[in-house]
N, C-alpha and C positions, 0 to 999 in steps of 0.2 A: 786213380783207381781207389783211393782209401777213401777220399771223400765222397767215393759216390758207394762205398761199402758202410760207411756210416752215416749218409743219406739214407740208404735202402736201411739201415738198421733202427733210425730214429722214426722213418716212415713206420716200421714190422711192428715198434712199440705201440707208436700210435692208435693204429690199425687196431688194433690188440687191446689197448685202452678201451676204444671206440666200442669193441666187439662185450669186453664185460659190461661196460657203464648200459650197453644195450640191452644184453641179459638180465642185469639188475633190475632193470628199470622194467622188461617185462615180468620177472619174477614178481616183482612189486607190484605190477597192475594185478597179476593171474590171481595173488593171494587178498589183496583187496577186493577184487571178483567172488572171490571164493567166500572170502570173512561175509561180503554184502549177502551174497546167498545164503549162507548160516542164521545171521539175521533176518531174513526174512522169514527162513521156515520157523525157527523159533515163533516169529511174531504170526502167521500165521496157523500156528498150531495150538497157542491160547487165543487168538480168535474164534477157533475151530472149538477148542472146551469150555470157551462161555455160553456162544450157542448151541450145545450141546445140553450146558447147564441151563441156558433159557427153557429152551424150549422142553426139561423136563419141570421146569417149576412154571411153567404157562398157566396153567389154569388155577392155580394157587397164590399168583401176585397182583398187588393191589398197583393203578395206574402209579403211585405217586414211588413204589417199591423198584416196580419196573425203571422207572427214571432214576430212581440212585444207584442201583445197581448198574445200568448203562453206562453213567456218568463216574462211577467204582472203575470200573472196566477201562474208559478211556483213560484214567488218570493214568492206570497200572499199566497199560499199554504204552504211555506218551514215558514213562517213569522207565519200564524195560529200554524200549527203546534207546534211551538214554544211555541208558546201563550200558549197551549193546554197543553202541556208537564208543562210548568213552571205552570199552575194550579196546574194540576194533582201534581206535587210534594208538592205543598203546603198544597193542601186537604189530602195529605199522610201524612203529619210532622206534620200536625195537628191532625191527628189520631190516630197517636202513641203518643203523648204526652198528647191526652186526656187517652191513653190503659194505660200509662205509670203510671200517677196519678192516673188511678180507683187503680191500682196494689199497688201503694204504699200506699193509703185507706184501701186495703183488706188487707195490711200486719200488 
């Protein structure tokens, strides 16, 4: 009877384990979900105020203005980006290693 009371207790831990390391790990996808969406409207929304700003300086820009200024745009865009990503991983490494410590608390 005792070993099958600490069978069923080693089993409950387990289980139990199983059930945070699950949580975490959806937590962890949900907020990486959420940060990729963040980043997008961001980048989306300086897309949205260049052509904005395009198309009020349209009939004022010379072909060769239009082309640097496009080429302005993508840099700053590929540069955010960047920016965005390199958060985004930080606020991730920082999340797992606060999920990391709750886990080694709970054990």
């Amino acid at each position: 009877k005792r070993t099958s009371l600490v069978n069923d207790l080693a089993k409950e831990h387990e289980e139990s384990e199983e059930r945070d390391s699950q949580e975490a790990s959806e937590r962890h996808q949900s907020i990486s979900s959420s940060l990729d969406d963040k980043v997008a409207a961001v980048l989306a929304a300086r897309r949205s105020q260049f052509k904005k700003e395009m198309a009020e300086k349209e009939g004022s820009l010379q072909e060769d203005e239009k082309e640097r200024l496009l080429a302005e745009h993508a840099a700053e865009l590929a540069k955010l980006e960047k920016t965005l990503a390199g958060q985004k991983d930080k606020q991730l490494h920082s999340l797992k290693a606060r999920m990391e410590e709750r886990m080694k608390l709970k054990a």
